[in-house]
C-alpha positions as CSV (number, residue, x, y, z in Angstrom):
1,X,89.5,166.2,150.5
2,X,90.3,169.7,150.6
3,X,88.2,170.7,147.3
4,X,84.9,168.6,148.8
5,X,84.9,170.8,151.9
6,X,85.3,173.7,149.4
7,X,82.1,172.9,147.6
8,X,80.5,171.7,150.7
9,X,80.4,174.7,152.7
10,X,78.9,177.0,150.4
11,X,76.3,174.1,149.6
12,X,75.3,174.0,153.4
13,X,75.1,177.0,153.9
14,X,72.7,178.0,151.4
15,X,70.6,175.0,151.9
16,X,71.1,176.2,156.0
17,X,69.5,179.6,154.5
18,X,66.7,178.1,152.2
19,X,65.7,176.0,155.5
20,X,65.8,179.3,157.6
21,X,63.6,181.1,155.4
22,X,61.5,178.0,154.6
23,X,60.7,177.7,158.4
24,X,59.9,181.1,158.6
25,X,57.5,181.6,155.3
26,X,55.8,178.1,157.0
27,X,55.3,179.6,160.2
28,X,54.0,182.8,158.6
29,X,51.3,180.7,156.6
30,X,50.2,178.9,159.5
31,X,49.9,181.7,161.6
32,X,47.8,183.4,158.8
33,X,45.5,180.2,158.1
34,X,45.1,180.0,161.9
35,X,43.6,183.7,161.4
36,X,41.4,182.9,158.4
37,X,40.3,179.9,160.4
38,X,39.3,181.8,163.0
39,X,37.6,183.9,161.1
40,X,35.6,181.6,158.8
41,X,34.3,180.1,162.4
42,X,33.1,183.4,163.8
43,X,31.3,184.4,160.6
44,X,29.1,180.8,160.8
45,X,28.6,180.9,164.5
46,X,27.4,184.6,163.6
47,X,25.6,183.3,160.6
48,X,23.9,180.4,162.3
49,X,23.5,182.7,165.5
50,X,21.2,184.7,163.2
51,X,19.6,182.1,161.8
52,X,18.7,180.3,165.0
53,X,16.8,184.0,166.6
């Protein structure tokens, strides 16, 4: 019993790391499609703005 705990932690652990991180890199992406999004919709409401004068 004592040896599974002894290759458990150090297995949860890093999978409790590769999570962290994982969460954080999918926030980041989100965040910046949000911003492209946003971006991508002001150029055609600019481009169709322009097009409609």
């Amino acid at each position: 019993m004592l040896v599974w705990s002894l290759i458990l932690l150090p297995v949860m652990s890093l999978l409790l790391f590769l999570w962290c991180c994982h969460y954080d890199v999918t926030k980041k992406a989100l965040t910046y499609q949000g911003y492209l999004t946003s971006k991508v919709k002001m150029a055609l409401g600019n481009a169709s703005a322009e097009n409609m004068t």
